[in-house]
Phi, psi and omega in degrees: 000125189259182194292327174307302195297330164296302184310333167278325184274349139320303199284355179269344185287297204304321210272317156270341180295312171308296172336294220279336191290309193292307160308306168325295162310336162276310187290013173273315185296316193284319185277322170290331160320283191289312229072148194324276182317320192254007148313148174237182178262308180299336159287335168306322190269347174286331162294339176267348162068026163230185166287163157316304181330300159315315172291345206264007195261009165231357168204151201279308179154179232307333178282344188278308204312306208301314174335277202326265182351305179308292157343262172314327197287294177314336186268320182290321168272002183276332173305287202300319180287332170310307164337306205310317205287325175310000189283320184264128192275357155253040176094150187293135158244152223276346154303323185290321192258302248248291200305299192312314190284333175308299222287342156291310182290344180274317184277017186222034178304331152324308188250004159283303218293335175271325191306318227252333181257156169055149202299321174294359161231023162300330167311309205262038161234342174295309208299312169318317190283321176295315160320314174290318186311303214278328173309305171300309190308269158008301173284309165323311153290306167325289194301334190282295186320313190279324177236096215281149177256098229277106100145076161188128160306142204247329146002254198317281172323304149002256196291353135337280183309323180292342204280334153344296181269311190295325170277012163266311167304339190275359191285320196268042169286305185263015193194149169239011176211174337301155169286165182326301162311320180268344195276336198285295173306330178281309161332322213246296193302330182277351178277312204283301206233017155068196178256190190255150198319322212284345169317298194300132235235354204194133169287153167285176189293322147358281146313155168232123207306000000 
């Protein structure tokens, strides 16, 4: 194989490689718009600046386009926070990961909005909760080994926190404020030092009277 034909089938990977990268990012928009059901493939592909002809020549239909997006999109931001949190050399701390993921989730609002909504994604919000779920957890164990973290299931607290960080990301479905950053901090102060007593109504089983 001589070299012109490599160097052409390099610029045909990228140039599908682009294609397919261009479509995905229109049907993210087009599912967040619409929704699953009254999305079409032709607004996807008009938006994405191809034929019809074209999309089918990378997705089978509209449900493989909806998968992928789901997939790929959701797996790509749990990588970057994992990236994110491996950066600090003394280790994750669960403010530090709860921050990384708002600030994704606020700049991917859109494909949070497909993940977390409608009846045609339950599957991919167990699937959503669980990723986020065992990610916290992870981080939660690091900390516990350097530190132990004393009368909580690390389980449970998982998953507690995640349902946390997910009615945070769902406020701004309907809302722009707080960012990402007050959104953290309002999150982090309730973990840390809670509400004040007088909410309550009872001591825990816990307490002594």
């Amino acid at each position: 194989m001589n070299e012109d034909s490599v160097s052409g089938k390099r610029r045909y990977s990228r140039r599908r490689a682009r294609t397919r990268a261009e479509i995905l990012a229109a049907a993210q928009e087009v599912f967040a718009l619409r929704g699953y059901h009254d999305a079409s493939i032709a607004e996807i592909a008009e938006k994405a600046g191809v034929a019809v002809g074209t999309f089918y020549l990378y997705f089978r239909d509209k449900d493989e386009a909806f998968t992928t997006v789901l997939r790929e999109g959701f797996c790509e931001v749990m990588q970057h926070a994992t990236d994110a949190l491996r950066q600090d050399p003394k280790g994750p701390t669960l403010d530090a990961l709860i921050r990384v993921i708002l600030q994704l989730a606020y700049e991917r609002r859109a494909l949070f909005r497909i993940v977390l909504t409608g009846e045609e994604a339950i599957s991919s919000i167990y699937t959503a909760k669980n990723l986020l779920s065992q990610l916290i957890l992870t981080t939660l164990e690091d900390i516990h080994r350097r530190q132990a973290v004393q009368g909580f299931d690390l389980s449970l607290l998982a998953h507690l926190i995640t349902g946390l960080v997910i009615q945070s990301v769902m406020w701004w479905f309907e809302n722009e404020v707080p960012d990402p950053d007050e959104m953290t901090d309002q999150v982090v102060r309730l973990l840390r030092f809670g509400l004040p007593p007088h909410v309550f109504s009872a001591q825990l089983r816990t307490e002594k009277p």
